[in-house]
Residue, then its C-alpha position, 0 to 999 in steps of 0.5 A: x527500479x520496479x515498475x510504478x505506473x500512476x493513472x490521472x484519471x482515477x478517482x484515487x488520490x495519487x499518494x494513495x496510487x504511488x502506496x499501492x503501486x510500491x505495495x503490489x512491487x512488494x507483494x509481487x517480489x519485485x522489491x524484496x526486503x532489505x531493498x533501498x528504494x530509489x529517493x523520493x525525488x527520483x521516484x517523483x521526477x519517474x512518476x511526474x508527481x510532486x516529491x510530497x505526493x511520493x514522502x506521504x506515500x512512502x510514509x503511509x507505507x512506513x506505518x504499515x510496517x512495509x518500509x523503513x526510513x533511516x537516517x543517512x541509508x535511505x528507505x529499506x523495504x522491511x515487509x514481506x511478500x506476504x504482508x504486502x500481498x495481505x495488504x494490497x488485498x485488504x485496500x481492495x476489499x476496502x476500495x470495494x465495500x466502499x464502491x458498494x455503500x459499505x462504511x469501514x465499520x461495517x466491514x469491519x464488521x463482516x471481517x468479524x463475521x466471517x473471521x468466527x469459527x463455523x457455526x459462531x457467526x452472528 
């Protein structure tokens, strides 16, 4: 199993710390593609977390098109290496903005900006 580590102390919610830490395993290699992920329960028993606090990450990272969940197989990574370390960048410079006063809006905004071709920014 990949190395998980959560920190209680954080301000980050702990669903958010399990998403991130199964995020960077992922963008680091270490859970490849097609990988079955140990059981929810299991991961929480490692973690000393509540089995909903590891199904609410887990999903999350579903809805990023990281993993799948079926029926009877369990949950499979499906996301790349390189999506995973977009990803975990992307949730930083979220994290950062924030730490700086900045909403998503702007941000988003920024992106934008910085997105343009040369000389087309705002």
């Amino acid at each position: 199993m990949f190395r998980v580590k959560i920190d209680r102390g954080e301000r980050t919610d702990l669903h958010d710390q399990v998403a991130a830490e199964i995020r960077r395993a992922i963008a680091d290699g270490e859970a490849l593609p097609g990988e079955r992920l140990p059981r929810a329960r299991d991961l929480a028993a490692v973690l000393g977390v509540n089995t909903n606090t590891v199904l609410r990450a887990l999903r999350q990272l579903r809805d990023e098109g990281l993993l799948e969940f079926r029926r009877g197989r369990g949950i499979t990574v499906t996301g790349s290496p390189e999506r995973g370390a977009v990803l975990a960048r992307a949730g930083a410079l979220v994290d950062f903005a924030r730490e700086n006063g900045y909403r998503v809006d702007e941000l988003l905004e920024i992106i934008q900006d910085v997105a343009q071709p040369s000389g087309v920014r705002r």
